[in-house]
N, C-alpha and C positions, 0 to 999 in steps of 0.2 A: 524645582531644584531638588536633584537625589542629595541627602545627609550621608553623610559618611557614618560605618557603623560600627567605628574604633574607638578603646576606650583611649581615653586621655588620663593620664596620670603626669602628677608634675616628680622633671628630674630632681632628685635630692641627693647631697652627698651622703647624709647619716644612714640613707636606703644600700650603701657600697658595702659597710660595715656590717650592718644588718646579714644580707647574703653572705658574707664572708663569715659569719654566725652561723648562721643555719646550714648553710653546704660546705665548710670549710673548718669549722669550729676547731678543730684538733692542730691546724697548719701555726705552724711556731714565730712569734714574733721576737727575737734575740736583741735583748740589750748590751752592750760592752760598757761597763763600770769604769777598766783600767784596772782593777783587783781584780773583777770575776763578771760574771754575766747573769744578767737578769734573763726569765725563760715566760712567756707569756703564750696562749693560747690565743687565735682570735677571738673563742668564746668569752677568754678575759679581759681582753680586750675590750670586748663589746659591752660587755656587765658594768666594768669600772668606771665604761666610758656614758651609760646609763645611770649610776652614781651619781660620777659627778654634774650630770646634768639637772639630778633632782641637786647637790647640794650647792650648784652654781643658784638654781633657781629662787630655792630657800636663802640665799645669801643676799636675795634682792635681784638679780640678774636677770632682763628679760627680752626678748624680740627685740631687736632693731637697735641694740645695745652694741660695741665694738671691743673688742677688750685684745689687749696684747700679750703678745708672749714675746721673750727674750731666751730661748734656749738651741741647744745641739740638737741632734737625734737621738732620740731616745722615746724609750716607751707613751712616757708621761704627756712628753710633746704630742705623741702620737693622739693619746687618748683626749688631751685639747680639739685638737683637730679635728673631732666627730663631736664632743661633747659642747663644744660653742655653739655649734651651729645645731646642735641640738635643741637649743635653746630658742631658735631662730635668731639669734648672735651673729655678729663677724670675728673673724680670728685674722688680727693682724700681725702679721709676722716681724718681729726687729732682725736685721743685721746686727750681732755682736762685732764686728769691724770697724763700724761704723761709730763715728765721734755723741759723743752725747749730745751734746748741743742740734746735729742733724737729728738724732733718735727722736727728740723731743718735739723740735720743727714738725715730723710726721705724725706723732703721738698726737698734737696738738691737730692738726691740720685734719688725722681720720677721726676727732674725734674722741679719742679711746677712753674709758672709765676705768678700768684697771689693767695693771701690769702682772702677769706669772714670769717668773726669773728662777736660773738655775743659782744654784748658790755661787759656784765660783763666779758669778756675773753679779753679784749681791751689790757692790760698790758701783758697776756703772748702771746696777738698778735703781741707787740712791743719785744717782747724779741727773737721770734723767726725770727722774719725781720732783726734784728739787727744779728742774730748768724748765717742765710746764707751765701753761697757764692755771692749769685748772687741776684739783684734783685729782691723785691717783690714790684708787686700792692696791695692796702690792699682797701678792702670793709668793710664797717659797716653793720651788720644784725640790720637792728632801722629805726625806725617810723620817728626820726626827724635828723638832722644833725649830722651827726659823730663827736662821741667824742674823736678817737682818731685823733692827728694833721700830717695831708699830708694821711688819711682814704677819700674814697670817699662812701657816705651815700647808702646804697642798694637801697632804692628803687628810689633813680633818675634813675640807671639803667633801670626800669621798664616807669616810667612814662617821661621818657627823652628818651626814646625807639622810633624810626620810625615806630613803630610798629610790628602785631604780626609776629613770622617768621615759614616759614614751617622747620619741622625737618629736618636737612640737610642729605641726604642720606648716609649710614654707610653699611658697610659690618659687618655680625656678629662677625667676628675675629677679629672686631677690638676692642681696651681697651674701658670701659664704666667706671670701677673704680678701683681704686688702695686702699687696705689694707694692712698696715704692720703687722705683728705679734708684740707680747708685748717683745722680746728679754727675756725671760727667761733664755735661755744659747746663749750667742755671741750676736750680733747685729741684731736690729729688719731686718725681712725681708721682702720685699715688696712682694703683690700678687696682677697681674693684674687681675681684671675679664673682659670677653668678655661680649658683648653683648650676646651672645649665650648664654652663660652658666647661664648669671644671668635670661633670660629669660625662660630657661629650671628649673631652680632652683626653681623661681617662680610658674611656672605650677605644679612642685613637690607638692610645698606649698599649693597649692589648690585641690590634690589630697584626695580620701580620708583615703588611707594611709599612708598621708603626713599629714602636720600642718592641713589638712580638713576645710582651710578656705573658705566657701561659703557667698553667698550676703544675709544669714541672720544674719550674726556676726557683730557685733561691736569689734574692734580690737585697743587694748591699748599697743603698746610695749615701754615695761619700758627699754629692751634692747636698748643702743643708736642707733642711726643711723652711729655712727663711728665706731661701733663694726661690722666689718662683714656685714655691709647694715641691721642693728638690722633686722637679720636671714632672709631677703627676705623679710618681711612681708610691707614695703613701696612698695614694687611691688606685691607682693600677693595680698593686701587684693585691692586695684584698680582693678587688672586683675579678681576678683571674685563679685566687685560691695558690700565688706564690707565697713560698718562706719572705719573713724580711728579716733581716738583721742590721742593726743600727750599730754605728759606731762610736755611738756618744760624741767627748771633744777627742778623743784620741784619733788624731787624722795621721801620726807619722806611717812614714812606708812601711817598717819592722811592725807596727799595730795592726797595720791591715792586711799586711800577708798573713799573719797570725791567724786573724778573724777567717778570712776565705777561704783558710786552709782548713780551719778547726771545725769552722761550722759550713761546709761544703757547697760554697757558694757559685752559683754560677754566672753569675752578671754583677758585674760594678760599675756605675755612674760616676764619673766626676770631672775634674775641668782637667788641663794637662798636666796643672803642678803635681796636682795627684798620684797622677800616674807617674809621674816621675819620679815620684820618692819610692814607689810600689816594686817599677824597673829597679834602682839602685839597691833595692833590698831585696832583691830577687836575684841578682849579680850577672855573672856573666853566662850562666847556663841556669836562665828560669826556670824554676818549678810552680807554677803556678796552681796546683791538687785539680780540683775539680770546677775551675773558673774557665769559663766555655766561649764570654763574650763579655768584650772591652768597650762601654760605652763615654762618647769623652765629647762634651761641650762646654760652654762656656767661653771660651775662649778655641781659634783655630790650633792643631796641635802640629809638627812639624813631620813631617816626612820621613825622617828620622826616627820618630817616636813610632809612626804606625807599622815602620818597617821591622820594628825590636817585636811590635805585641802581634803582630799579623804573621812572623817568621816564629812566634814563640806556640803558633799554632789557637791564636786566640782569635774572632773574630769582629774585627772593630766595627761599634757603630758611632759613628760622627756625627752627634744632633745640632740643629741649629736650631736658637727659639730668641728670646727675649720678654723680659718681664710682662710686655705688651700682647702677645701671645699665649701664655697661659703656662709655660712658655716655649714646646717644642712647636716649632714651627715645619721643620723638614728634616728629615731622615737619609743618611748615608748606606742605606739598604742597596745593595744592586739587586738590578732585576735578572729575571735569572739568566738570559742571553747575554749577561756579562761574570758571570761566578766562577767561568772554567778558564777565565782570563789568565793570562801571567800574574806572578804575583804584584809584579811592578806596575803591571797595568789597572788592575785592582786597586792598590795603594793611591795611585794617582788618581783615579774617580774617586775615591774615598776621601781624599784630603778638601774634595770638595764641599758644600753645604747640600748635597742632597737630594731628594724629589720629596713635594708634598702627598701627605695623607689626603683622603676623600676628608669632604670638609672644607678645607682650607685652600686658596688660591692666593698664587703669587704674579706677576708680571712686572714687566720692566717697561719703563718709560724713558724717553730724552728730556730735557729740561725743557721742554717747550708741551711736554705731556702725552707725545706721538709715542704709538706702540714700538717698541723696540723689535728688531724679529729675532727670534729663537734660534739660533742658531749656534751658540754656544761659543761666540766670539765678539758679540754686541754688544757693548756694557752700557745699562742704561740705568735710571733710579729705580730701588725696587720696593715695591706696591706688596701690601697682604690685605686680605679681607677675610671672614670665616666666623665658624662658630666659636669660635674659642680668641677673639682677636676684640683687642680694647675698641671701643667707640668713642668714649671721650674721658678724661683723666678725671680722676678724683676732683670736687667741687670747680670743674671747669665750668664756665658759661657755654661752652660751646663743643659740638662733635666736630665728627671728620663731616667734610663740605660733599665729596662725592661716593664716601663708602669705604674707599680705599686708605690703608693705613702709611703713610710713609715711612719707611723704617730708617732711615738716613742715610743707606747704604749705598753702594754702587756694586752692581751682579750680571753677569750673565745668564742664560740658559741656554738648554737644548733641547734639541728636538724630542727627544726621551725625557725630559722633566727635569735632567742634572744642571742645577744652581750653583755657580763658583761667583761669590764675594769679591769682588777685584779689590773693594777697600771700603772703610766710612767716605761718604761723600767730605767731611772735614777732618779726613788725614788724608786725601790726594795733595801731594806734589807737583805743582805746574811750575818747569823749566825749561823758557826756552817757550813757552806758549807750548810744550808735552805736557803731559802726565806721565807721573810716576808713582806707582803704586807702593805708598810704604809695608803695605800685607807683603806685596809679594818679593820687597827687596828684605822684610825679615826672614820670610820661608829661606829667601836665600842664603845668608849668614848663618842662618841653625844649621845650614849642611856644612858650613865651614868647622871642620875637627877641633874640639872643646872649649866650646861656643856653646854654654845653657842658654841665656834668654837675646833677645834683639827689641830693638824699637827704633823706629825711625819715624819722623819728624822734619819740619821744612823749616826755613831758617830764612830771613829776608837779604836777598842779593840784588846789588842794583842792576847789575848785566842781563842774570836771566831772570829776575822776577823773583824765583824761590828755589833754594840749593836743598839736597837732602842733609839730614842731619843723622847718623845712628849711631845709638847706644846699644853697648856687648858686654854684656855676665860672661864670665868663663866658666867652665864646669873646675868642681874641688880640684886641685892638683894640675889645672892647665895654665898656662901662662902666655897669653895669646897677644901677637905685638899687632899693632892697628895698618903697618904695612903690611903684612900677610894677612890680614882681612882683606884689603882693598885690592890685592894680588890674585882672591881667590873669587873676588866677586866680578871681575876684571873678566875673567875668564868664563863669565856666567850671563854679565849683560852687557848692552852698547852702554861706550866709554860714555855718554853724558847721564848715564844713570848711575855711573859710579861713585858715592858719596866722597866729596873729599876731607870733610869733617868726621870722625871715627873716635867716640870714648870709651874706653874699658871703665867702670865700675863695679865695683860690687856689688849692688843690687839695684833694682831698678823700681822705682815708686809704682804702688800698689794701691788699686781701687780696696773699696770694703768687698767687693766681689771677686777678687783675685786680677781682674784683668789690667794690666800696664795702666798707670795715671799721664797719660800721653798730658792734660791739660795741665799738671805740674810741671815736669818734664820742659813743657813749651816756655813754662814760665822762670822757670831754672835758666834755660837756653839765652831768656832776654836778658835775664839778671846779668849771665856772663858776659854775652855781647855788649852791653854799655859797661862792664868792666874793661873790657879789652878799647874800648873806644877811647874813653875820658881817663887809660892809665896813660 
């Protein structure tokens, strides 16, 4: 048997920062304070982050240790993020959204031995040290002495450091970071990532039928860092020699026009609310300076919205991923036999989820497990498998049975690779023995005239089984009656998909991830209906 006569090196993340040292040293990494901005080199980046590796080490800190952080974007974050795993560490990221009691659940659950916290999170850093089982170390992410009491200040780490330390040698199978899901049904779930995978995920990201981040972008992710490693892009845009600019907690729209404009950004990551606030502070004739491309997941974003940033001469890309995923799953890139399209027509493939990158594969199944076929109007369960795709949850007994990841959803495809979401397989509507898709009866109400958010939801009916149910935010200054909703969606679908229950609210319940808490909502919904029964 011929050997193969390639060398073999193991993927690492700390190897990303590294190169982005050595061939990129001078590319600028921009903090926003909310006062002023912090200005970092990657070469500074990479020294601090060589620091604080020696003074993690020196602090006791060793291999196969997990240690959390609790912050925004920002520099420091940053420099965590290579310098854990520098260690041969895991870096687990907190949702600051998210209830102390869950923090801790996961805290507990990966493990973790100490906590790094920004200061203004200093109180629900103490709340979650106190609701552990076990031991926490707690660091300060701050310039001067820690303000919470028995907290050791971050950067003595750094400059109380023996100095810099070489990246401690890792095998790519071994964990680089831990993400939990937002527990929408049952108890968050942990997802380790390898090094492999985040590195493989990364290189996706600079593909150019991936995120197509190259060393001429300036890259803003307004996505955290706690969400999913905010989509790769703290390791993409390194590995590609892009700017990054971090927005700290300052997420309003007036903040981050500021930023893109000042520091000449050309791509920004975030979910829709994002962009929404970005829109309103942009007004009615955007100027967006030098921002070239509108990247928006998280959440699907409305028709409306892609038609404001797409007409504003911005080019959206629509990611789809999930915690489970690493997390970009699929990209809303057309290919290019679709780019000279109408704009309308453009807009409409783009509101979809996508084609996957090399790598990663998706298909659709029927509930009985038969191949679904591609054709772009079949909606079956949909399947992901890949390098970058979980196998089995944090301390599960057990993997995936055939390889394949169930994502919970319901999708189509097509023949060309384009993936449209019909719905979560447990938000379908069945009335009447149909289906009604709550995704696609919110798309509809967001084109109803000022109408900010939608959610729809099923409701126990003796006749047909299950009624729809939707809730409608109005945008500032609108005043929107629930018969002119049901007038305008009248006019959009057949009349048995037309909701006859309709509430206007103010705001509508919110995951720690921004997306609609449908499972509150549901429970709201019951609370009411045995009001309305037993008054």
């Amino acid at each position: 048997m011929t050997l193969a006569t390639m060398q073999w090196i193991d993927l690492r993340v700390g190897d990303i920062l590294t190169f982005a040292a050595e061939n990129h040293g001078d590319r600028e990494v921009v903090t926003s304070t909310g006062a002023g901005r912090v200005r970092r080199s990657y070469s500074d980046v990479y020294n601090r982050a060589r620091r604080l590796s020696g003074g993690l080490a020196a602090a006791g800190f060793k291999a196969g240790d997990r240690l959390a952080t609790l912050a925004w974007n920002h520099h420091r974050h940053l420099e965590l993020y290579y310098a854990i795993p520098g260690i041969g560490a895991a870096v687990h990221t907190l949702n600051p959204r998210m209830p102390a009691t869950d923090l801790a659940y996961m805290v507990d659950v990966a493990e973790d031995i100490a906590l790094f916290f920004d200061s203004d999170l200093a109180g629900l850093a103490q709340e979650i040290a106190a609701s552990c089982t076990r031991p926490l170390r707690l660091f300060e992410l701050s310039d001067a002495e820690a303000t919470l009491n028995g907290a050791m200040p971050f950067e003595a780490l750094i400059w109380d450091s023996p100095g810099p330390a070489d990246w401690v040698p890792v095998r790519e199978t071994d964990i680089f970071a831990i993400c939990f899901t937002s527990g929408t049904t049952g108890s968050p779930k942990g997802v380790a990532y390898t090094h492999r995978s985040s590195v493989l995920h990364a290189m996706a990201g600079c593909m150019t039928e991936g995120q197509r981040i190259g060393g001429e972008e300036t890259v803003l992710p307004v996505v955290p860092m706690f969400h999913a490693n905010a989509w790769g892009l703290a390791h993409s845009a390194p590995m590609a020699g892009a700017g990054l600019v971090l927005p700290g907690r300052w997420l309003d729209g007036p903040s981050l026009l500021n930023l893109i404009k000042g520091e000449q950004v050309s791509f920004v990551c975030g979910v829709p609310t994002v962009w929404q606030g970005i829109l309103d502070a942009a007004g009615e004739s955007p100027d967006f300076g030098s921002l070239k491309r509108a990247g928006i997941g998280g959440a699907a974003p409305s028709r409306a919205m892609l038609m404001q940033l797409e007409s504003a001469g911005l080019d959206v890309f629509h990611s789809w991923g999930m915690t489970e995923t690493n997390p970009s799953a699929g990209t809303g890139l057309l290919k290019s036999s679709h780019r000279d399209e109408p704009l309308e027509a453009r807009v409409d493939r783009k509101l979809g989820q996508g084609r996957p990158v090399f790598g990663l594969e998706r298909r659709i199944v029927s509930d009985c497990g038969d191949p679904v076929p591609r054709d772009g109007k079949t909606p079956g369960r949909l399947l992901v498998r890949g390098n970058w795709v979980v196998g089995r949850y944090l301390n599960a007994d057990a993997g995936l049975e055939d390889g394949w990841f169930d994502t919970g959803d319901i999708a189509t495809i097509d023949q060309d690779g384009y993936m449209v979401i019909v719905d979560r397989a447990k938000d379908l509507i069945k009335s009447g023995g149909e289906w009604i898709s709550s995704s696609d009866l919110e798309s509809r109400a967001l084109s109803v005239d000022g109408i900010l958010q939608a959610a729809a939801i099923a409701r126990p009916d003796e006749k047909w089984g299950e009624r729809p149910v939707l809730f409608v935010v109005c945008r500032p200054g609108f005043a929107v009656e629930t018969e002119q909703v049901k007038h305008a969606l009248a006019e959009q679908l057949p009349r048995w998909q037309v909701p006859e229950d309709i509430h206007v609210r103010d705001a509508l319940p919110l995951t720690a991830t921004g997306k609609t808490d449908k499972k509150r909502l549901r429970s709201e919904l019951l609370a009411l209906l045995a009001d309305r029964q037993f008054a």
